[in-house]
KOLVOTI-937194 format. One record per atom (N, C-alpha, C, O, CB): residue in three letters; atom name; residue number from 1; x negated, y negated, z negated. Coordinates in steps of 0.02 Angstrom, whole numbers. Glycine has a CB too. Example, Ala and Ser with C-alpha at 12.3 -4.5 7.8 and 13.67 -1.06 7.14 Angstrom:
% KOLVOTI-937194
r_a_k_xx_yy_zz
ALA_N_1_-660_284_-390
ALA_CA_1_-615_225_-390
ALA_C_1_-660_165_-390
ALA_O_1_-712_166_-423
ALA_CB_1_-565_224_-452
SER_N_2_-642_112_-354
SER_CA_2_-684_53_-357
SER_C_2_-645_-2_-394
SER_O_2_-670_-57_-402
SER_CB_2_-704_30_-286
//
This chain:
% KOLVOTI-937194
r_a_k_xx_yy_zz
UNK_N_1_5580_-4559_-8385
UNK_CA_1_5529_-4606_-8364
UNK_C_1_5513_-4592_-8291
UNK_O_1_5486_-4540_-8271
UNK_CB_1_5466_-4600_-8409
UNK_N_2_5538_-4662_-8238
UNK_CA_2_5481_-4619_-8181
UNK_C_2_5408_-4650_-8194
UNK_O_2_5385_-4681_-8242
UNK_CB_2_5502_-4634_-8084
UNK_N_3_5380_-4628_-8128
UNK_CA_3_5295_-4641_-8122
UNK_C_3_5302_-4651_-8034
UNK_O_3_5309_-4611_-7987
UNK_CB_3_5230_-4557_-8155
UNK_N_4_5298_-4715_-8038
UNK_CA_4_5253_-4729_-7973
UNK_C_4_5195_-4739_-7951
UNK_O_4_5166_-4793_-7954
UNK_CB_4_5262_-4764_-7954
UNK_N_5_5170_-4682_-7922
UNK_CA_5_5095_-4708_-7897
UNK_C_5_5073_-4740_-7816
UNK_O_5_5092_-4731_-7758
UNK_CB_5_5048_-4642_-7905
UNK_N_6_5027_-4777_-7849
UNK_CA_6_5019_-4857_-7792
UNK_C_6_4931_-4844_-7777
UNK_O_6_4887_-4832_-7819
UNK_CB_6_5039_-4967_-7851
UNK_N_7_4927_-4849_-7705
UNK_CA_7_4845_-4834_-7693
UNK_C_7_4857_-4869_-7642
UNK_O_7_4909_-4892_-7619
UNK_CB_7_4808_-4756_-7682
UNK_N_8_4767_-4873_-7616
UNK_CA_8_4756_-4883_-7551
UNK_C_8_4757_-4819_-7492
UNK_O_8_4730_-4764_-7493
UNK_CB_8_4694_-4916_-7554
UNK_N_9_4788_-4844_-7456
UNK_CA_9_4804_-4778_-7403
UNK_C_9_4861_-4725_-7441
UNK_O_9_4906_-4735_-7482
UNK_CB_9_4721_-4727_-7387
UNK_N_10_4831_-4657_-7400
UNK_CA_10_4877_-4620_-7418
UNK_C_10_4844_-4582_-7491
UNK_O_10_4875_-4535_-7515
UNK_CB_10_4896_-4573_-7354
UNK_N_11_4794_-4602_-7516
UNK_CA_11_4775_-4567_-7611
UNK_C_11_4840_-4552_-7648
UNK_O_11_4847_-4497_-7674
UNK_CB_11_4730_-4636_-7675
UNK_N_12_4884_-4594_-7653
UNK_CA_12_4936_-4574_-7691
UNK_C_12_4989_-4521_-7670
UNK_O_12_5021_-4484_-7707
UNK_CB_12_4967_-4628_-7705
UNK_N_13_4990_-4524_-7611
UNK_CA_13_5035_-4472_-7593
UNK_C_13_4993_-4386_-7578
UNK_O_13_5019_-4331_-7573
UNK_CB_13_5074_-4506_-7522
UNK_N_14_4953_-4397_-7575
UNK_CA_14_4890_-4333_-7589
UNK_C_14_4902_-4322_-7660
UNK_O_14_4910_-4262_-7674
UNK_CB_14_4798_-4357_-7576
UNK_N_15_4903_-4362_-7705
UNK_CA_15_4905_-4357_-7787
UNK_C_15_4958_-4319_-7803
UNK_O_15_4960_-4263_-7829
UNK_CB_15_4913_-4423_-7826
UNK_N_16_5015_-4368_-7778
UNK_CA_16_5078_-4329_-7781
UNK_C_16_5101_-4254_-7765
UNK_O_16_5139_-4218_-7796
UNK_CB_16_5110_-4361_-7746
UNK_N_17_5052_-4240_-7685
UNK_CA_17_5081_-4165_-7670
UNK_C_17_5040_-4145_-7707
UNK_O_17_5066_-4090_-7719
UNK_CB_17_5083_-4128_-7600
UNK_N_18_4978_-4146_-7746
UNK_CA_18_4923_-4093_-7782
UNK_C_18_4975_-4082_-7845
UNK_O_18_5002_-4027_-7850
UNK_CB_18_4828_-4131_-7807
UNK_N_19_4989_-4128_-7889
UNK_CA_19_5023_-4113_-7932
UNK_C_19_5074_-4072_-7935
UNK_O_19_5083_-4030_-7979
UNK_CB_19_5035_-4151_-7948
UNK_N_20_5120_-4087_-7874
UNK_CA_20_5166_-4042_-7875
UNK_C_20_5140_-3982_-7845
UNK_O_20_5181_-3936_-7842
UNK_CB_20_5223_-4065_-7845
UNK_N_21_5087_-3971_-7823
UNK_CA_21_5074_-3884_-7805
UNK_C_21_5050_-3854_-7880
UNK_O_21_5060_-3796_-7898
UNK_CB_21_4997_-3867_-7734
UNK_N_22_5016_-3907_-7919
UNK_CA_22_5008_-3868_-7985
UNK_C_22_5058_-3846_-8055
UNK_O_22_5052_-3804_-8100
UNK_CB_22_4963_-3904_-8011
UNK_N_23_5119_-3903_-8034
UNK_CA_23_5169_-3934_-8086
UNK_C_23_5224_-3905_-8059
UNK_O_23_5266_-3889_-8101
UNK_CB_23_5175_-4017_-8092
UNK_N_24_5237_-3892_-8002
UNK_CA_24_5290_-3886_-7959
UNK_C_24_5340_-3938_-7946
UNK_O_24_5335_-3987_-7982
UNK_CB_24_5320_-3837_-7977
UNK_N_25_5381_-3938_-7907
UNK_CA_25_5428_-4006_-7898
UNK_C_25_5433_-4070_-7939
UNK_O_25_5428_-4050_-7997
UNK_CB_25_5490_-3987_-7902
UNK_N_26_5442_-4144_-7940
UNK_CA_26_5450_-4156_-7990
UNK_C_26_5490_-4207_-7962
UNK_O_26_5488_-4225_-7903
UNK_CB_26_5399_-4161_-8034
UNK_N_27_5537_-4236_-8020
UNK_CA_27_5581_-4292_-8035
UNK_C_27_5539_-4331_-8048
UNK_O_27_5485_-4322_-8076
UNK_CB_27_5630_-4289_-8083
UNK_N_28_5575_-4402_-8017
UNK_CA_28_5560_-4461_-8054
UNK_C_28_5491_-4481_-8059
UNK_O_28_5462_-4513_-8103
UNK_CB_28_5585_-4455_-8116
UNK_N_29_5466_-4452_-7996
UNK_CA_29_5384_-4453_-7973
UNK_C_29_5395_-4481_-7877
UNK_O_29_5419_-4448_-7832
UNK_CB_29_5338_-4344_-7985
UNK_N_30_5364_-4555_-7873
UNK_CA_30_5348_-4584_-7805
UNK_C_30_5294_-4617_-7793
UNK_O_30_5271_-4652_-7838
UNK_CB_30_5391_-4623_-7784
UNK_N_31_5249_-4611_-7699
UNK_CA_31_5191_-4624_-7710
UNK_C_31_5199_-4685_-7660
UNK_O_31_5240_-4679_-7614
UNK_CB_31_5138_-4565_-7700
UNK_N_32_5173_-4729_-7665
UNK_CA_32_5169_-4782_-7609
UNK_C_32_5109_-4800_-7605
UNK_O_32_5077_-4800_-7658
UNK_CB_32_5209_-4841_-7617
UNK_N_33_5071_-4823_-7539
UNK_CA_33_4993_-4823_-7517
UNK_C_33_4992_-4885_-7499
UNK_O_33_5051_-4902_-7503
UNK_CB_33_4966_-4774_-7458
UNK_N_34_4957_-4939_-7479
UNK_CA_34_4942_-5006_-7449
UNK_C_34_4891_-4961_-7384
UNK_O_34_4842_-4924_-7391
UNK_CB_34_4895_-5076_-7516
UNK_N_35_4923_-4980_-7328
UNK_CA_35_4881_-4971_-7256
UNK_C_35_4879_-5050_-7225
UNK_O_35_4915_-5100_-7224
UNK_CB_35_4929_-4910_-7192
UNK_N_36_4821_-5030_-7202
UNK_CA_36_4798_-5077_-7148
UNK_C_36_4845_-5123_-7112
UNK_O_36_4823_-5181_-7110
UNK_CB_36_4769_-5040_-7098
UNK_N_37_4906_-5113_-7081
UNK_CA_37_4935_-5122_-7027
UNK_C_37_4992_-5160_-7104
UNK_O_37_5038_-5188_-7073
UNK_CB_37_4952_-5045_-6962
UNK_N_38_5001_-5167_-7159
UNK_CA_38_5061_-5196_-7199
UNK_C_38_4994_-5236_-7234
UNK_O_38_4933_-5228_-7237
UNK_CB_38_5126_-5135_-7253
UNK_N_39_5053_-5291_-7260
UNK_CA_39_5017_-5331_-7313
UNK_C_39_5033_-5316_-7378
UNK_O_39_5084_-5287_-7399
UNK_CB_39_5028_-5398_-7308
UNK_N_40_4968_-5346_-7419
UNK_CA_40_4998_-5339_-7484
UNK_C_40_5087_-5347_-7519
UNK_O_40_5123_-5312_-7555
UNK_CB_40_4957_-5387_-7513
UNK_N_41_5096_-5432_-7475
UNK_CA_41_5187_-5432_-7505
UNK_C_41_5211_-5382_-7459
UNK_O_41_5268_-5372_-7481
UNK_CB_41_5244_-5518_-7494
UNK_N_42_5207_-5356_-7424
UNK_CA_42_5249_-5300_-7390
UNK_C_42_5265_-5251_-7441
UNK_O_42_5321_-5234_-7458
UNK_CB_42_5212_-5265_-7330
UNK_N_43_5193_-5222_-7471
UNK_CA_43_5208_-5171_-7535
UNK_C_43_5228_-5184_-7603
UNK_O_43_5261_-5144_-7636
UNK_CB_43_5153_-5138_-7550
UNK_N_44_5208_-5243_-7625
UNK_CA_44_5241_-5311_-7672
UNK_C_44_5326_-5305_-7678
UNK_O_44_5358_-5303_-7730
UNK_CB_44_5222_-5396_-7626
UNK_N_45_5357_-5302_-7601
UNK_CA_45_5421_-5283_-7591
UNK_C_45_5462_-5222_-7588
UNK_O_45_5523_-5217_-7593
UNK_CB_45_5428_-5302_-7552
UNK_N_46_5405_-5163_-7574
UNK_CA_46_5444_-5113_-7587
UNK_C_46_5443_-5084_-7647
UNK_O_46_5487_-5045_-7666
UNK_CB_46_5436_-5072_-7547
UNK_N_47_5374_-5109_-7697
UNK_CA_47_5382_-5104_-7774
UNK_C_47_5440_-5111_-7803
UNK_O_47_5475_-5067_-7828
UNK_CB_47_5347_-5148_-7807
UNK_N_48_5455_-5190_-7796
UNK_CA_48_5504_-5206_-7815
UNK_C_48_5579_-5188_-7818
UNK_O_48_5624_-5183_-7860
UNK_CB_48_5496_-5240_-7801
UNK_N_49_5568_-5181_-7743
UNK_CA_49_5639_-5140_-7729
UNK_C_49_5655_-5045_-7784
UNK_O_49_5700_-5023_-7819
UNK_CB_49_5630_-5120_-7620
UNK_N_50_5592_-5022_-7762
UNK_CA_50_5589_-4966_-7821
UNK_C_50_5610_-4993_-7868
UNK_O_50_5670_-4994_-7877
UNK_CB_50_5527_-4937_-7841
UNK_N_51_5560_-5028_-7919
UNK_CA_51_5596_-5040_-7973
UNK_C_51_5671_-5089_-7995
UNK_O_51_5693_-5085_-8053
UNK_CB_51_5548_-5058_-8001
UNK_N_52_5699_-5125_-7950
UNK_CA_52_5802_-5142_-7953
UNK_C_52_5820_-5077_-7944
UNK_O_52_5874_-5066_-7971
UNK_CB_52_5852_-5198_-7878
UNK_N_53_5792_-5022_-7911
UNK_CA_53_5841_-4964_-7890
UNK_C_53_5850_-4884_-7922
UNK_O_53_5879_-4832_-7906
UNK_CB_53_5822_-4955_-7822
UNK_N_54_5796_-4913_-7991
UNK_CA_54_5773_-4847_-8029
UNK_C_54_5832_-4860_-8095
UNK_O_54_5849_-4916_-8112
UNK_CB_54_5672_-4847_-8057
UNK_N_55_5852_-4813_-8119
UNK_CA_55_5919_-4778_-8172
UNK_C_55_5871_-4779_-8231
UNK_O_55_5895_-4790_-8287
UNK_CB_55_5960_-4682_-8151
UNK_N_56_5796_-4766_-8225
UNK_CA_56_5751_-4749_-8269
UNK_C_56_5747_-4840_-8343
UNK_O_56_5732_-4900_-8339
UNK_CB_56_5666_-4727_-8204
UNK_N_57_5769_-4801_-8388
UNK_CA_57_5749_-4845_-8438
UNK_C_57_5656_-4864_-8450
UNK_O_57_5638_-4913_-8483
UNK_CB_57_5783_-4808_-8504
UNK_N_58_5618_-4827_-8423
UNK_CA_58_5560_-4838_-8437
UNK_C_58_5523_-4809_-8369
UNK_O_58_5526_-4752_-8345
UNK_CB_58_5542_-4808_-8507
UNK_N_59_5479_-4879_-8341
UNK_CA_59_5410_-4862_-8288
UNK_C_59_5349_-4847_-8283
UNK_O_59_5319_-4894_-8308
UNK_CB_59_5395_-4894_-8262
UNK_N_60_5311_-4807_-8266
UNK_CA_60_5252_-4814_-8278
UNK_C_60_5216_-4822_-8196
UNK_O_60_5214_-4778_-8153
UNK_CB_60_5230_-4751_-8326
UNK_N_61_5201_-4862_-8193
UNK_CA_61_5138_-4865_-8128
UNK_C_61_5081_-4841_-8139
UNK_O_61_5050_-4850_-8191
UNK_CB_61_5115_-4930_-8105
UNK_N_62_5061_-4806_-8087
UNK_CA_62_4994_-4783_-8093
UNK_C_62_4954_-4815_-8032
UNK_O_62_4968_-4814_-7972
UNK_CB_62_4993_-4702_-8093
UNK_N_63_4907_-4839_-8061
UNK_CA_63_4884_-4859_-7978
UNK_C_63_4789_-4838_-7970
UNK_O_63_4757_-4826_-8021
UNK_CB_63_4901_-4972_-7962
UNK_N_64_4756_-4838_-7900
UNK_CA_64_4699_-4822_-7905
UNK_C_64_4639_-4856_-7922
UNK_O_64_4596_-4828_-7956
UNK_CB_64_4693_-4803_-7865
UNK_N_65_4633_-4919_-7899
UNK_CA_65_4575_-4940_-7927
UNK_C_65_4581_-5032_-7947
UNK_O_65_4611_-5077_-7918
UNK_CB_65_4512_-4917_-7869
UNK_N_66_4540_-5033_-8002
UNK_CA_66_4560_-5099_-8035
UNK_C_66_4556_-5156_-7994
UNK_O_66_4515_-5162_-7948
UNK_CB_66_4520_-5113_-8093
UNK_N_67_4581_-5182_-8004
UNK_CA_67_4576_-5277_-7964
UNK_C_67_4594_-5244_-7876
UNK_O_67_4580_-5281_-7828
UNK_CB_67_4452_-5335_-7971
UNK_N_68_4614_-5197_-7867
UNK_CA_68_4621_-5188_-7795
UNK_C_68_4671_-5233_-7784
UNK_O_68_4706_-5263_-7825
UNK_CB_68_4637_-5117_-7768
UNK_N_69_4671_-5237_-7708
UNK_CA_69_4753_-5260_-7685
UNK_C_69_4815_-5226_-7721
UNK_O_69_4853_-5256_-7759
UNK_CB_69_4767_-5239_-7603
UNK_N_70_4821_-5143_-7698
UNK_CA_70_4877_-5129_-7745
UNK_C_70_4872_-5133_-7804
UNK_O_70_4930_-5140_-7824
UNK_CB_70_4900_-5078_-7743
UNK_N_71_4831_-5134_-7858
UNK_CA_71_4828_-5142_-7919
UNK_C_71_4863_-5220_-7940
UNK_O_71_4911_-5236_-7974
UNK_CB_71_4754_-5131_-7935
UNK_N_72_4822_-5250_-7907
UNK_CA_72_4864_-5321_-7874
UNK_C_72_4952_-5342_-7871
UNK_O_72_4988_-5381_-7903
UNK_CB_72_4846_-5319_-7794
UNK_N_73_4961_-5295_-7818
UNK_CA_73_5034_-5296_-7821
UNK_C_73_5094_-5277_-7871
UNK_O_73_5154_-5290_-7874
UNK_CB_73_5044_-5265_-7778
UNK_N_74_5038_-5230_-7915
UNK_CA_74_5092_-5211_-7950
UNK_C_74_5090_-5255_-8026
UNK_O_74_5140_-5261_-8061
UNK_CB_74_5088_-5128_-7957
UNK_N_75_5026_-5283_-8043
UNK_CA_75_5027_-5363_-8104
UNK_C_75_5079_-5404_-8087
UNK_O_75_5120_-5425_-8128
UNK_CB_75_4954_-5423_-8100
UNK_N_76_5080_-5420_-8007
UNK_CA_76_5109_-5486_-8001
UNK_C_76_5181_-5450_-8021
UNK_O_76_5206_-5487_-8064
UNK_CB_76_5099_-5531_-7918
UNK_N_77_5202_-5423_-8015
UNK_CA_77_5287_-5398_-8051
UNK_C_77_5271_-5393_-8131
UNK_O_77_5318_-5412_-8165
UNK_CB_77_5321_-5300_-8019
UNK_N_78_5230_-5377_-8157
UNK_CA_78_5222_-5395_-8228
UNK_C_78_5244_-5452_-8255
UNK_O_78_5246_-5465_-8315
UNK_CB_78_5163_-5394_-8243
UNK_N_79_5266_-5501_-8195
UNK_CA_79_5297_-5565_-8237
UNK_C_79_5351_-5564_-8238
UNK_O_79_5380_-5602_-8276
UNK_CB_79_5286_-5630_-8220
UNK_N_80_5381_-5527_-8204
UNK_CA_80_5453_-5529_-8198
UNK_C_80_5504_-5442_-8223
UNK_O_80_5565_-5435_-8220
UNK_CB_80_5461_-5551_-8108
UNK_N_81_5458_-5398_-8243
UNK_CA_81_5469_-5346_-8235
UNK_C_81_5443_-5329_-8296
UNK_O_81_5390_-5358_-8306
UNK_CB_81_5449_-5320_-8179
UNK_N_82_5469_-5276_-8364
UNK_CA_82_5447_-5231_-8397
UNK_C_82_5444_-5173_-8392
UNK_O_82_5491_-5135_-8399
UNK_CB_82_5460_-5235_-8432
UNK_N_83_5372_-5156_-8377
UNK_CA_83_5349_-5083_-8360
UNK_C_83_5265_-5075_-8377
UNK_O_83_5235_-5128_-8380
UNK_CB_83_5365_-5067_-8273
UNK_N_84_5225_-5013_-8387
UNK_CA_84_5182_-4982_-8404
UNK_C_84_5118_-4969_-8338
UNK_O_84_5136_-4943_-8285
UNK_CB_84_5218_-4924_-8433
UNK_N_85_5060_-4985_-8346
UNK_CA_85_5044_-5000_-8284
UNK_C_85_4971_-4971_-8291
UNK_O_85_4929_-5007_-8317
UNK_CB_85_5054_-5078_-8263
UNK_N_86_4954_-4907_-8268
UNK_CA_86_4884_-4879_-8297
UNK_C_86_4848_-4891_-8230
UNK_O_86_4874_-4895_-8174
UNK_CB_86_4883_-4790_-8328
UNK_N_87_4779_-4896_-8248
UNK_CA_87_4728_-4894_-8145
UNK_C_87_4675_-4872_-8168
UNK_O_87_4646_-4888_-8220
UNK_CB_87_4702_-4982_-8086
UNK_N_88_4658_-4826_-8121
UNK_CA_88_4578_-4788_-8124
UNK_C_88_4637_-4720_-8094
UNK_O_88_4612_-4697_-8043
UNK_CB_88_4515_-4778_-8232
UNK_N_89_4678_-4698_-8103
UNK_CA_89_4714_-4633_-8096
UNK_C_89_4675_-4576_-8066
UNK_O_89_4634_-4581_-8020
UNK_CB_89_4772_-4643_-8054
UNK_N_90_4687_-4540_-8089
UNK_CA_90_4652_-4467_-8051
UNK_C_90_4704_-4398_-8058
UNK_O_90_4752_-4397_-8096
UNK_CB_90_4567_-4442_-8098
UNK_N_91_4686_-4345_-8016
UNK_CA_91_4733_-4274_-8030
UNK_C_91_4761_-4259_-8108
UNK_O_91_4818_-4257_-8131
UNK_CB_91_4682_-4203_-8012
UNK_N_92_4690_-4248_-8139
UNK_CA_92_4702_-4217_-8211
UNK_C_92_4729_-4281_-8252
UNK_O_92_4768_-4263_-8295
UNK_CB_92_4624_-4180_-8250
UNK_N_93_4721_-4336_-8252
UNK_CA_93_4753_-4397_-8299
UNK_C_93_4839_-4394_-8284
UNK_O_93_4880_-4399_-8330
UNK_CB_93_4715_-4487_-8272
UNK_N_94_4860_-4384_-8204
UNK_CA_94_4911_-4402_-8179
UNK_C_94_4947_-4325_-8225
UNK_O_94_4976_-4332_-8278
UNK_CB_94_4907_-4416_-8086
UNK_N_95_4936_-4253_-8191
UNK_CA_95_4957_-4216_-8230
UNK_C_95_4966_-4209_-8305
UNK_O_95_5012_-4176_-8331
UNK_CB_95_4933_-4185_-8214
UNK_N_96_4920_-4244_-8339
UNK_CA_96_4937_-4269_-8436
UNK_C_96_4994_-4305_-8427
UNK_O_96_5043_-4292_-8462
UNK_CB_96_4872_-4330_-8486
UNK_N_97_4996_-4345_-8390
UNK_CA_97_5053_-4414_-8380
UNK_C_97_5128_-4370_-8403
UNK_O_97_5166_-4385_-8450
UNK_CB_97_5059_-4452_-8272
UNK_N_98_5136_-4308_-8353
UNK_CA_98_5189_-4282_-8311
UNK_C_98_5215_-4240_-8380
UNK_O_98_5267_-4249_-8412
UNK_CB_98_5163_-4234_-8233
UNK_N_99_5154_-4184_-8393
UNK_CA_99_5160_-4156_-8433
UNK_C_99_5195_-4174_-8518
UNK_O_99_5236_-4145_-8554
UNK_CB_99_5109_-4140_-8422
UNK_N_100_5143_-4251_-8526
UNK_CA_100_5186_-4284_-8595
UNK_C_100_5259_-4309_-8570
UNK_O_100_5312_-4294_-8595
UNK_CB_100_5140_-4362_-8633
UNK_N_101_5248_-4352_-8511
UNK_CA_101_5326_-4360_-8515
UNK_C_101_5397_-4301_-8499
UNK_O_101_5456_-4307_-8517
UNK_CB_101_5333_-4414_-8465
UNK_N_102_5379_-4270_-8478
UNK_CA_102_5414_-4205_-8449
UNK_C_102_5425_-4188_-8540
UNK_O_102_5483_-4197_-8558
UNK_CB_102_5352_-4136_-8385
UNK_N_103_5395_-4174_-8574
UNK_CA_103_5400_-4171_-8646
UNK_C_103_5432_-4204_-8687
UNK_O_103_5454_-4192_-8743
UNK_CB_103_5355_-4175_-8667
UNK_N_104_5431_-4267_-8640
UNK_CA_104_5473_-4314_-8699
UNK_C_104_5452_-4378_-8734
UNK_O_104_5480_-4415_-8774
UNK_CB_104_5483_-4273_-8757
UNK_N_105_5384_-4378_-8702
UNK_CA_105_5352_-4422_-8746
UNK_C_105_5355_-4503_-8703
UNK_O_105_5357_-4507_-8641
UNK_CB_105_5269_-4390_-8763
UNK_N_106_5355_-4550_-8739
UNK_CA_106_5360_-4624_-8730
UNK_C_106_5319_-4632_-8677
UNK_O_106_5278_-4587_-8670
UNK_CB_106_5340_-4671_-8790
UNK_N_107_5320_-4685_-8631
UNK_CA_107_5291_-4712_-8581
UNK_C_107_5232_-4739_-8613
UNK_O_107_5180_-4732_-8580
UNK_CB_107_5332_-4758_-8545
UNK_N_108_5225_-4769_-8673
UNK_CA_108_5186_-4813_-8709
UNK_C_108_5154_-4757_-8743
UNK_O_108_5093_-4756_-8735
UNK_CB_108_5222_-4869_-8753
UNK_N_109_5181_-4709_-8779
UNK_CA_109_5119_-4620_-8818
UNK_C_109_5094_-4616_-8741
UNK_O_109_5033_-4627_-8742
UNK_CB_109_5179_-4506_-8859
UNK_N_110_5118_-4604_-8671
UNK_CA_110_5085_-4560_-8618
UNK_C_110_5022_-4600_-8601
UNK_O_110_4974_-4565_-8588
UNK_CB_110_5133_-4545_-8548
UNK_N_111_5010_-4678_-8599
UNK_CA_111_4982_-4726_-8588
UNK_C_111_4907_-4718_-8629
UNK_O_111_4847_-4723_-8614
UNK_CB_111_5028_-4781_-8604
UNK_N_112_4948_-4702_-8692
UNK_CA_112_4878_-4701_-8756
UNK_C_112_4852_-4634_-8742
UNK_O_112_4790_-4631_-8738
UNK_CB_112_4902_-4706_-8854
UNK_N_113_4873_-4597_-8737
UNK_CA_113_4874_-4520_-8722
UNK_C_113_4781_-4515_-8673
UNK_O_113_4722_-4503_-8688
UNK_CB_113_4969_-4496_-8656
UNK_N_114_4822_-4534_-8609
UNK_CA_114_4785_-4549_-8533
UNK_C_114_4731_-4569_-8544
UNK_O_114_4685_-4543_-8512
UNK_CB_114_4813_-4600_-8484
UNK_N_115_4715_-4622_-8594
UNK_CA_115_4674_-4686_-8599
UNK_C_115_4620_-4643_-8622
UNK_O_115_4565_-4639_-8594
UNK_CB_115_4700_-4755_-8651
UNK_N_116_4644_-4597_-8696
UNK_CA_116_4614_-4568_-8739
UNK_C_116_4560_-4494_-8689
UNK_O_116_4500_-4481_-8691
UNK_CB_116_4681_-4548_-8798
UNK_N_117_4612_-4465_-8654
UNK_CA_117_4577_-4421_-8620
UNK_C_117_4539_-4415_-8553
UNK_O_117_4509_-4369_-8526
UNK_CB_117_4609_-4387_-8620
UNK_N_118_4552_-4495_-8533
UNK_CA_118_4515_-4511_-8473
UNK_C_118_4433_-4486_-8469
UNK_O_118_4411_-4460_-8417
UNK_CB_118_4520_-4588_-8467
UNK_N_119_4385_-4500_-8535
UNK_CA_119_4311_-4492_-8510
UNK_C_119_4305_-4423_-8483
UNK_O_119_4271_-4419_-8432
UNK_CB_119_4254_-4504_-8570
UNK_N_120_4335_-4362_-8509
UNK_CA_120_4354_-4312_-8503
UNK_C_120_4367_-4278_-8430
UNK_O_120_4361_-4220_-8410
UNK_CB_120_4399_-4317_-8539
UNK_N_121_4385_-4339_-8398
UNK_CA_121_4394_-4302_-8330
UNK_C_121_4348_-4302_-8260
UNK_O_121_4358_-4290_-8201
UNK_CB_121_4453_-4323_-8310
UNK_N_122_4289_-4324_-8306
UNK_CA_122_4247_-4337_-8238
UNK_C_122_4183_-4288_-8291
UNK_O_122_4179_-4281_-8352
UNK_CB_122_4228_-4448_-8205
UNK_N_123_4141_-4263_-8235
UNK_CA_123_4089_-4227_-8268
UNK_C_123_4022_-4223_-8212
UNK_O_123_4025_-4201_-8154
UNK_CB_123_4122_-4150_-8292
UNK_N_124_3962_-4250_-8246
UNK_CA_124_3896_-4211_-8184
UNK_C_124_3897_-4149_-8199
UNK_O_124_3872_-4128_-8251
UNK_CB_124_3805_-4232_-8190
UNK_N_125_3922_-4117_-8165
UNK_CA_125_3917_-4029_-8140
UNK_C_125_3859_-3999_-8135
UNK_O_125_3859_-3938_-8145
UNK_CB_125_3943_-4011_-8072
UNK_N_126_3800_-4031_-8117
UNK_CA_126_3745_-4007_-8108
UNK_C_126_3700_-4002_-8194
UNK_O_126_3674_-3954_-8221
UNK_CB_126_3713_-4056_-8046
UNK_N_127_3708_-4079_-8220
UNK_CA_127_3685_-4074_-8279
UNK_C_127_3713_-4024_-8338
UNK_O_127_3679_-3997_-8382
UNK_CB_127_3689_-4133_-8295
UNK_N_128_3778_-4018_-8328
UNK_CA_128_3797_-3962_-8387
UNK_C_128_3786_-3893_-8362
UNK_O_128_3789_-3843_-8398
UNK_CB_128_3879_-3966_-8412
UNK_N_129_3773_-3892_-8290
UNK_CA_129_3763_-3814_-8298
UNK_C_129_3682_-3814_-8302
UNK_O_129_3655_-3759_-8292
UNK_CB_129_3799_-3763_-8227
UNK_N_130_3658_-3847_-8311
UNK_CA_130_3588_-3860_-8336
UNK_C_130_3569_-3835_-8411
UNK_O_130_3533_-3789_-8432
UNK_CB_130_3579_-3937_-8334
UNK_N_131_3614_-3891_-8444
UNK_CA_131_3636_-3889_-8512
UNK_C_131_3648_-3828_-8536
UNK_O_131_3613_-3811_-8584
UNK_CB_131_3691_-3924_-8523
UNK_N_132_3697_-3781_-8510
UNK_CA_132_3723_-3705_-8522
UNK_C_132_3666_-3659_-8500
UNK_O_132_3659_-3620_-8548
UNK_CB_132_3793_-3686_-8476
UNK_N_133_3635_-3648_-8467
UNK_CA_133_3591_-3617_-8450
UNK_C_133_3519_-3630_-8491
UNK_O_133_3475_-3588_-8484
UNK_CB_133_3593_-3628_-8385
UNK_N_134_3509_-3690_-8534
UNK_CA_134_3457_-3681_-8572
UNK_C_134_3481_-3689_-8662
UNK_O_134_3447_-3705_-8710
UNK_CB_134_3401_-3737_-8543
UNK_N_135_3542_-3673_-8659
UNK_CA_135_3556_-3669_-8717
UNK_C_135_3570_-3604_-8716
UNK_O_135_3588_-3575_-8767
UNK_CB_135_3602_-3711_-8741
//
C-alpha cells in the first residue's frame, strides 16, 4: 500500500520526516504540500501523475484538513481513480496508518483502524493532569 500525504504548505512533508525519525525509513510513503506560488490543478496534476506511476495495488491519501484546497484535489480524482482518502491527519494517526499497513493490513482495516483511534489523539493536558492529581 503506499500513503500519500497532501497538505497545505510544507505539514506533510514535516509529517513525513517525524515519522520516519520515529519509524525509521519508509517505503511507499510521499508528501506533497499546496504553496502559494502553484495552483490547486498544479497539485491536482502531480497527484495524478503519482497515482499512473505507483506499482501499488492499493492507495491511501492522507490529507490535512477537510474541504481544504488539497483535500479538494485529491476528491476530484475520486472520480476517476480508486483509492482510500482519510483528512484531519496527524503524527500519531499517520504512524497507526504505517504501522497496520507495514503489518499487512488492508487499506480499508487501516482506514477503520485511524477513524476508530482518532479521538485518542488529541488531549487538554492541563485538564488531565488536573484530573490525576485529584484523584
Amino acid at each position: 500500500m503506499k500513503i500519500i500525504l497532501v497538505s497545505h504548505g510544507s505539514y506533510s512533508r514535516g509529517l513525513l520526516e517525524s515519522v520516519q525519525m520515529v519509524l525509521g525509513a519508509q517505503e511507499n510513503l510521499v508528501a506533497y504540500g499546496l504553496f502559494p506560488e502553484e495552483t490547486p490543478a498544479v497539485l491536482t496534476e502531480k497527484l495524478e501523475k503519482e497515482i499512473k506511476e505507483t506499482g501499488e495495488t492499493e492507495i491511501l491519501f492522507m490529507t490535512d484538513l477537510f474541504h481544504g484546497s488539497p483535500f479538494n484535489c485529491v476528491v476530484s480524482l475520486m472520480r476517476d481513480y480508486k483509492f482510500h482518502h482519510i483528512t484531519g491527519i496527524n503524527l500519531p494517526l499517520l504512524i497507526e496508518a504505517i504501522m497496520n499497513r507495514n503489518g499487512g493490513v488492508s487499506a480499508e482495516d487501516v482506514c477503520d483502524r485511524i477513524i476508530e483511534m482518532a479521538p485518542g489523539t488529541i488531549m487538554n493536558v492541563g485538564k488531565y493532569l488536573n484530573e490525576e492529581v485529584t484523584t
